[in-house]
N, C-alpha and C positions, 0 to 999 in steps of 0.2 A: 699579620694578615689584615689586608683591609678592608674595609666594606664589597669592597667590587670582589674581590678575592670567594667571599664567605658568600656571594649572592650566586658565583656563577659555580660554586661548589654542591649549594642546594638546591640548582633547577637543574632537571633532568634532562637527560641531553635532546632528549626528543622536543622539549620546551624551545631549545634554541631554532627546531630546524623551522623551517616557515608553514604554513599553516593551511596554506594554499595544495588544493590536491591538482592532478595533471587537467590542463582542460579538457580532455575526454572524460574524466570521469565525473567533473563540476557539470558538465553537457550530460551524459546520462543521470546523472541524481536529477536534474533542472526537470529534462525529459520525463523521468518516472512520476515526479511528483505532482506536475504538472497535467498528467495522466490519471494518477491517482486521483487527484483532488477534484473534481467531479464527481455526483454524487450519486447520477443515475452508474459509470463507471464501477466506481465502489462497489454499487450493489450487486451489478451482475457480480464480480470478482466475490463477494459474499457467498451469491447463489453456488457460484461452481466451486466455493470451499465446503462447502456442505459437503462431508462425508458422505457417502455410500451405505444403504443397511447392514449389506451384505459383507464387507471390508471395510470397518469403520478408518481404517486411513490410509487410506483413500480418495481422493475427491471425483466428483460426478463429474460426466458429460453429460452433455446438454444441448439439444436444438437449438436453434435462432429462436423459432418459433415458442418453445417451450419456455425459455428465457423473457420472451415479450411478454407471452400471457401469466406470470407471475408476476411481471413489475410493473402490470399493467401500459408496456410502451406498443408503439406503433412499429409491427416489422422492420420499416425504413430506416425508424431512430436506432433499433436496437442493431442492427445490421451497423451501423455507423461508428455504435460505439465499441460491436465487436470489432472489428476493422481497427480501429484506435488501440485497443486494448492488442489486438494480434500485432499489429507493425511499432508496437514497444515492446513485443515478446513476453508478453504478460500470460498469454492464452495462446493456446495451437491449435488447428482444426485437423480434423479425419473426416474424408467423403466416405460415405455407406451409401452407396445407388446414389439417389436422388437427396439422402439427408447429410448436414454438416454437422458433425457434435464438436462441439465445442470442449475444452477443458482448462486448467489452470496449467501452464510450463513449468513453472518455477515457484513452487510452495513457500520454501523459504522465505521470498522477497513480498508475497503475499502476508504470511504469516506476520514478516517483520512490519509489516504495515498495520494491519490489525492490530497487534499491541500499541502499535504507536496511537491508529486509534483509541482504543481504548483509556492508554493511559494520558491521551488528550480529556474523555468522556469523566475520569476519575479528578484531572485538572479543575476541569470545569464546575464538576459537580461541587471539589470543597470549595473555589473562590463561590460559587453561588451560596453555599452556606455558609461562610465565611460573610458574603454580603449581607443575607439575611440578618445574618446577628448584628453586625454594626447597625444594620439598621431598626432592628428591634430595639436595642440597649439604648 
């Protein structure tokens, strides 16, 4: 057996196949994160993970209105980003008379994002300690 033999024996087959996903779905990952990565974004998508008292899992609805005067934005802007966030199906609305409450769609892909946050936050934190020390020593 020859080297080529032993090499295409211990890569898994899935290794061979190409690496490359359909361009629809390189197009919605580009799209979500794209979306995501905005920070006033983030935050409303924060606000409406916020469980509920009453049903801790759960996540809240929430005004436009309500959403602005937390993150301190301007109706206009917040209205825009909702809009952004709804036409990537990130968030769905329900009219009540005259109010839109807003909520999260799809927890999952929230969630999944959060973590990645986080364990971006947990990255960051050891290289910064990491930097300190080199630079202390």
């Amino acid at each position: 057996m020859d080297t080529e033999d032993v090499t295409r024996l211990s890569t898994p087959a899935h290794q061979d196949e190409s690496r490359h996903h359909p361009p629809e779905v390189d197009s919605f990952v580009d799209h979500f994160l794209s979306t995501m990565c905005e920070t006033t974004r983030r935050q409303i998508l924060e606000l409406l993970a916020q469980p509920t008292r009453d049903e801790p899992g759960i996540s809240r609805e929430r005004r436009s209105t309500e959403i602005a005067r937390a993150l301190g934005l301007a109706p206009s802007t917040t209205s825009e980003h909702l809009k952004r966030l709804s036409n990537a199906g990130l968030i769905t609305a329900r009219r009540e008379g005259t109010n839109i409450y807003y909520r999260i769609r799809n927890a999952q892909l929230v969630q999944a994002f959060h973590e990645l946050v986080a364990a971006l936050h947990t990255e960051h934190t050891s290289r910064q300690s990491w930097s300190m020390g080199k630079i202390v020593s």
